[in-house]
N, C-alpha and C positions, 0 to 999 in steps of 0.2 A: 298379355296374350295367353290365352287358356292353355296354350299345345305348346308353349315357353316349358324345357326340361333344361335342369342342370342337375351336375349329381350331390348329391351332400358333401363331396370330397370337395368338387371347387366350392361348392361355397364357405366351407369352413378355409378355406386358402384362401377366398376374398377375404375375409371375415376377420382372420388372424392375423392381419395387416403385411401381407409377404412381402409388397411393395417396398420396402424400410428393410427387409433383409441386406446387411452389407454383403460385397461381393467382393469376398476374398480371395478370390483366383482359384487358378488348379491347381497351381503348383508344379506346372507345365513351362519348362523354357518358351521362348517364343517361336523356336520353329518346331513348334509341336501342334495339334491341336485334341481337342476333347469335343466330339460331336455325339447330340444324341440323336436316337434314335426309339420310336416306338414299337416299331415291332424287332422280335431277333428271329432272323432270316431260319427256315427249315433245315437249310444246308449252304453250301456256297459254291453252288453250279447253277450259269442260267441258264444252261442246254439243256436241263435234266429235269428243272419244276418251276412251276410258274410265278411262284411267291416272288410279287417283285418289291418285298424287301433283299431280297439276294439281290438284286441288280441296284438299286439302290446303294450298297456296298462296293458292289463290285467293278460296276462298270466305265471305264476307261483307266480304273484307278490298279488295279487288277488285272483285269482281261481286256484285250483291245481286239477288235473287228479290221476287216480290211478298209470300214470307212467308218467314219463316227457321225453322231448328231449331237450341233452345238446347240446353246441357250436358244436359239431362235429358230430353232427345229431346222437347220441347212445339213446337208450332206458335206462333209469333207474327208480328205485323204488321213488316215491312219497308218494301217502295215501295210498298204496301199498307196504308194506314192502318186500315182496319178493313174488313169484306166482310159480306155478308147471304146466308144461303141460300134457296131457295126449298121451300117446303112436300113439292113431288114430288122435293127431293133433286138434280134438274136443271139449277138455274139458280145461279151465284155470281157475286154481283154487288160489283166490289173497288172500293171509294174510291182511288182514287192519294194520294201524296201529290204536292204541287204545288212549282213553285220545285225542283226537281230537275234538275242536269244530267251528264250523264257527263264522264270528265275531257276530253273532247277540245271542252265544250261544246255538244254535242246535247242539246236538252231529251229529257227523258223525259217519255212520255204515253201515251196509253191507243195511237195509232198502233204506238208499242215492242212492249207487249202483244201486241198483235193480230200482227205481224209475227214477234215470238220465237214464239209456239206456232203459228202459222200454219207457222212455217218446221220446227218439230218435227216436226209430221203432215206435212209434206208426203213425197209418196211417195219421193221422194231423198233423205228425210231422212241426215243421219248421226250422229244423236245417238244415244248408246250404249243410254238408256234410254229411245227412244220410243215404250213399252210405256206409261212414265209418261202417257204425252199420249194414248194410244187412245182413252181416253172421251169427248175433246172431238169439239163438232159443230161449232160455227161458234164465232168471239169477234167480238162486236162494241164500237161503239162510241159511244153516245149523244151523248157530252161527251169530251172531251181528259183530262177526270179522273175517266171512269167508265169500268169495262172490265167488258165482259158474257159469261162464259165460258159454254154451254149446251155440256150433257153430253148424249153419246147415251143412256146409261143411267145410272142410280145410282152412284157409286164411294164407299165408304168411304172409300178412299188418297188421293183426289184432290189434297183440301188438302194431305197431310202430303206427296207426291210431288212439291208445287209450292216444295215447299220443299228440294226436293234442289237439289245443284249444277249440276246437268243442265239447271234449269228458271231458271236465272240471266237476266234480262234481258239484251237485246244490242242496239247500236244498229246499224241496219241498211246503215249507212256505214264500220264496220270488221269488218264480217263476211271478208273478206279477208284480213287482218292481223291477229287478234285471236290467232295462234296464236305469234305474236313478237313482237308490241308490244299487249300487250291493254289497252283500254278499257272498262271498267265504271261504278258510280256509287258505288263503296263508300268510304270515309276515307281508303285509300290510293292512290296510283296506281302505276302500273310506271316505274321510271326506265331500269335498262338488266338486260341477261344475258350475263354473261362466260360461256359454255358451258363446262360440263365445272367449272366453278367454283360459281358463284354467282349468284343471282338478288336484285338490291334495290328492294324502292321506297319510298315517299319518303312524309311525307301529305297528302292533298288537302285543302289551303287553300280549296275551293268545296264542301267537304260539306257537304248538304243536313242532316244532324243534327248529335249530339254531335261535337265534333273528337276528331280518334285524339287519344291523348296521348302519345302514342309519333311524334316526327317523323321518323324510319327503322325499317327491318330490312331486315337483311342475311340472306337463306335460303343458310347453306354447306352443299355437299353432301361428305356422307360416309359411305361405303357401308362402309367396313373397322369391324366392332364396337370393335376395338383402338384407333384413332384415334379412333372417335367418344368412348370413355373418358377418352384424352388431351386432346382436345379440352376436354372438358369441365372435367378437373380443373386444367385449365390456363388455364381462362376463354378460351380461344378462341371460345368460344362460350358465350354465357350462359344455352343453354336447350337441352336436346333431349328434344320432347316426345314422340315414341315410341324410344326408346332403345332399340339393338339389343343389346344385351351382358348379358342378365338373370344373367349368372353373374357380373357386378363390381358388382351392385346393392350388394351387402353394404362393397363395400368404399367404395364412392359414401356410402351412408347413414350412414359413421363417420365422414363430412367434415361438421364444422357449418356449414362457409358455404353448403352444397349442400340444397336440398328434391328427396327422392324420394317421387314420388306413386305407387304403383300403384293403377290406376282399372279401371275395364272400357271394354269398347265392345259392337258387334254383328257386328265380325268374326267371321267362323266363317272356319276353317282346314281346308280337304277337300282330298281325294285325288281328284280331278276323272277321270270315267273318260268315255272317251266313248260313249254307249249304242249309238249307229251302229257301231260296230265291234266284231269278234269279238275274242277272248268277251265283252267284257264287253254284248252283248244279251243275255247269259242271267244271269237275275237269282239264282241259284244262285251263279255265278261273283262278283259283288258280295256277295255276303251270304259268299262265302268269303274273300274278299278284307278284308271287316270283321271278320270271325273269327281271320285272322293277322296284325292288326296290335292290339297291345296299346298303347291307348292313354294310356294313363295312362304307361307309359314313353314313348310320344313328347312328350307334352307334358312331362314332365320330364326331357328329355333339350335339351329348345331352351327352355325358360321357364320351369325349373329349380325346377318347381312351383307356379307363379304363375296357371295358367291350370286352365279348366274342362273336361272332357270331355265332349262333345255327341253326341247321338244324330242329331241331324236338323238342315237348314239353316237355325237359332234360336238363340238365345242370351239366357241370363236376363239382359242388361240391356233382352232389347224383351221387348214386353205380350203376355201370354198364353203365355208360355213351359210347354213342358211338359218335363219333366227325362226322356228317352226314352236316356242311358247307359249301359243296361244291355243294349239289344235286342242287341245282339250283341259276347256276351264272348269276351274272350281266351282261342281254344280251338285250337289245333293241329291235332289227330284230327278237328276240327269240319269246319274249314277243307281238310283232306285231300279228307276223305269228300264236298264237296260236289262240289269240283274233281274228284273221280274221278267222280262222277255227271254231273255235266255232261260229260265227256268231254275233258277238257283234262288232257292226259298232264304227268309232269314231266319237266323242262327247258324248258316254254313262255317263252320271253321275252316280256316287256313296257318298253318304253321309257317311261320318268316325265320328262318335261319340266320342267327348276326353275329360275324364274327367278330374278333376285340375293337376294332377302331371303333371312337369314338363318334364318326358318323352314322357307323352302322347299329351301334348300342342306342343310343339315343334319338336317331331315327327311327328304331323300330317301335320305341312308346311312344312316337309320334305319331307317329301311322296307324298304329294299333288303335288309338282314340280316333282316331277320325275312321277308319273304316267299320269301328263300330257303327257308328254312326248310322250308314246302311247298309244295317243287317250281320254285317261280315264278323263273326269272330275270328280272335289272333290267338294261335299259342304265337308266343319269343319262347326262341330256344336258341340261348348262347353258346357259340364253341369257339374253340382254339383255333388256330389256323391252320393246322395241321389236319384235323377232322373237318373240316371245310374246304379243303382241297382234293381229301377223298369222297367225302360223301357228296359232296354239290359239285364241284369243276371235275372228278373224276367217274363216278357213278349217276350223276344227276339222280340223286336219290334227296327230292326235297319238292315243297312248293312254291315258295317264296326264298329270295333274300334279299338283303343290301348288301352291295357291293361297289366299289368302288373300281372300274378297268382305267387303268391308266398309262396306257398303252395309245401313243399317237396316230392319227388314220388308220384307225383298225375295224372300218366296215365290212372288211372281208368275215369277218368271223360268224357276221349275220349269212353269207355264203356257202359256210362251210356246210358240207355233206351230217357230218355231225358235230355238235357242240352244246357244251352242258344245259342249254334252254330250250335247246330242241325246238329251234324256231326253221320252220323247213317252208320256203316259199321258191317255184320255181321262175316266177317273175323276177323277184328280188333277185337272184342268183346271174339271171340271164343279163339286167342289167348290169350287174358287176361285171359279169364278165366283158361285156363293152366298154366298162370303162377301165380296168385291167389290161387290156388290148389299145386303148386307146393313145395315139403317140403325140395329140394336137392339143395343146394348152385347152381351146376355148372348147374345144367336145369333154375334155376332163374336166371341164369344171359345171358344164349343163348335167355332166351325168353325175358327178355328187350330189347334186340338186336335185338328181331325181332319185337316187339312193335312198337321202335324209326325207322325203317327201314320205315314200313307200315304207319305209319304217316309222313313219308318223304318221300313217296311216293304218299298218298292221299292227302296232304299238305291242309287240312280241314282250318289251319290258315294258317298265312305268321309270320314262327319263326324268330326272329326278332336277340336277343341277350340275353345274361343270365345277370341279374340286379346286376352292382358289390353293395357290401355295402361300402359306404364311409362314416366313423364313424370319427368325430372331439370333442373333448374332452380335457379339460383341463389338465396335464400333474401329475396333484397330484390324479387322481381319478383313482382307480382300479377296477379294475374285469366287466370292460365293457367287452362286446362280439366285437369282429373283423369279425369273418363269421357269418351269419344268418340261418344256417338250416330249421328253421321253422320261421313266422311272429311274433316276439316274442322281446319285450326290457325286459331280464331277467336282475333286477336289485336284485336279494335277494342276492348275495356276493360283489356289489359294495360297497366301501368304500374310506376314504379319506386317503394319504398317512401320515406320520406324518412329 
């Protein structure tokens, strides 16, 4: 296949026979474990920035929420022991749970509460998702273990949104530090972070519930796909739960000491264009743009056919999905004829921003070859994630990227007033907000249908594929996740077989 990329790096790891590497171990007791990881998080607050390798780390393991989201994306009680809703939809009233305190000692109580979403809304907020929190009007406090959250209007999300990592409790005395020494109320705590290395913590001997059963983890990071292989087959690491190398799966699943899971999640994988800037305001230019990029070779060119081809910002492991992959197929003359209509001559350049993951690297010389194709030139310009959070998600200062949102039912964001693609549809908007408002199962689900329909119709990005998870894991360790619903390595039930 012409648009087939790998790098020199796996292929000299095919090449060199890694397969036959013995696996020595870690040299980790067994109630330990060693996980990798490919990216190292900016900092370790998810209230504060969007990189959700921090949540990833973090979340339930770390910081707990008043509710959580499990493997099958459901809502359940956390510091939340149970909650009431009120008749008009308005009012959710959470039982706390009691005897709670974070690792540094601070009780937890409904004051927490009231100060984390307090601190959400407020106008300086910097939480990446405080779209989540718009519905709130006031949180009050009756009792130390009641929390009364009153909504300005109806939200359907509300609950399942309190359960992001965004909406993590925080105590209001390491809001300062939480970004290098973070304090939560979850089973584990943070011990220390060699940068550029590694991140461990330890368990918390004062959790309010189950004890972890795992009294360490070590998160190594390793960005090169080829190390992360070796790593693996070498027991450096006894777990890499989104495994970047889907072209050595084959040779990982003919190892018996090794379990490969391929799972889903709710990433979606787009071509992020930004709508504020020429051309891509003219929706011709977009819908040309999805025309030269034949997707079904991208995704089998980086996940070597593991993944799904999506029409719109959804993916069949969240609810009400509608399969919208066909709206616009792979057509050359298609893609010419629009871009000559619109007026965009060839030789146009466009600059694609790609930050390190390896869908974004090697998706952009995929893409880049094909939209040559018509007419379009590509600069690629690699960055860190750190200048990709400011210049693209904070500045919207770009034309292009690949990026991966992996973030569960999060159509709102094509909603919002502003956000880094600058996609501003007052249609689009008015819908949501009916279905936001909407309290009756089957009008929630005609109106995600008509969500996904209008952004496969305005095609703001170019939907690329929904992100499988490929989890590789030593064969004695339990209670890993297989799907991903939310950005999350929930390790508080992992444990070692006997």
């Amino acid at each position: 296949m012409r648009y087939k990329y790998l790098t020199g790096q796996l292929m000299l790891a095919a090449m060199t026979g890694i397969a036959v590497v013995a696996m020595s171990g870690s040299g980790l007791a067994k109630d330990t474990l060693a996980i990798g990881e490919v990216l190292e998080p900016p900092g370790m607050d998810p209230t504060a920035n969007a990189a959700a390798s921090i949540r990833r780390l973090t979340y339930n393991n770390l910081y707990e929420g008043l509710v959580r989201i499990d493997e099958e994306g459901a809502v359940k009680p956390n510091l939340a022991e149970s909650w009431t809703i009120s008749p008009d939809n308005l009012t959710y009233t959470f039982k706390l749970r009691q005897g709670v305190k974070f690792h540094n000692g601070t009780p937890f109580d409904c004051s927490v509460v009231k100060f984390t979403y307090d601190r959400a809304i407020a106008p300086d907020s910097t939480n990446a998702q405080k779209a989540l929190f718009a519905p709130i009007e006031k949180t009050e406090c009756p009792d130390p273990a009641s929390a009364v959250v009153t909504l300005k209007r109806p939200s359907s999300t509300f609950l399942f949104g309190m359960g992001w990592g965004d909406a993590v409790m925080m105590a209001p005395d390491t809001i300062a530090t939480n970004k290098t020494n973070p304090v939560g109320t979850g089973p584990f705590k943070f011990k220390r972070w060699l940068q550029g290395d590694r991140i461990e913590f330890e368990r918390n001997p004062d959790y309010w519930g189950e004890p972890a059963k795992l009294s360490a983890i070590t998160f190594r990071f390793i960005s090169d796909p080829s190390a992360a292989a070796a790593a693996v087959m070498a027991g450096d690491v006894d777990a890499f739960p989104e495994f970047p190398a889907p072209e050595l799966i084959s040779r990982l699943q003919s190892d018996e000491r090794l379990a490969v899971e391929i799972g889903s999640t709710a990433g979606k994988v787009i071509m992020s264009l930004n709508n504020a800037r020429k051309p891509f305001d003219d929706v011709r230019v977009r819908r040309a743009l999805a025309h030269a990029i034949d997707r079904n070779v991208v995704q089998e060119a980086i996940t070597t056919g593991l993944a799904k081809t999506i029409g719109a910002h959804y993916t069949p492991a969240e609810p009400g999905y509608v399969d919208l992959s066909d709206t616009y197929p792979y057509d050359v003359a298609k893609a010419k004829a629009l871009l000559a209509e619109a007026g965009v001559p060839a030789g146009t350049s466009v600059t694609i921003m790609l930050p390190p993951p390896a869908y974004a690297r090697r998706g952009g010389e995929v893409i880049a070859a094909m939209l040559a194709e018509v007419g379009i030139e590509v600069k690629l310009v690699p960055v860190e994630f750190a200048q990709w959070l400011d210049q693209v998600f904070a500045r919207s200062d770009f034309d292009a990227t690949i990026i991966a949102h992996v973030e569960t039912r999060d159509l709102d964001i094509y909603a919002r007033d502003k956000y880094y693609f600058n996609y501003n549809s007052p249609e689009y908007k008015a819908i949501y907000k009916q279905f936001a408002e909407a309290t009756d199962d089957k009008q929630q689900l005609e109106l995600l249908g008509q969500l996904q329909r209008k952004l496969a119709e305005d095609e703001p990005n170019v939907f690329l594929y929904a992100l499988p998870k490929i989890g590789v894991w030593d064969k004695k360790l339990k209670g890993m996740w297989k799907n991903q619903t939310i950005p999350a390595n929930d390790l508080t039930s992992v444990h070692w077989a006997d």
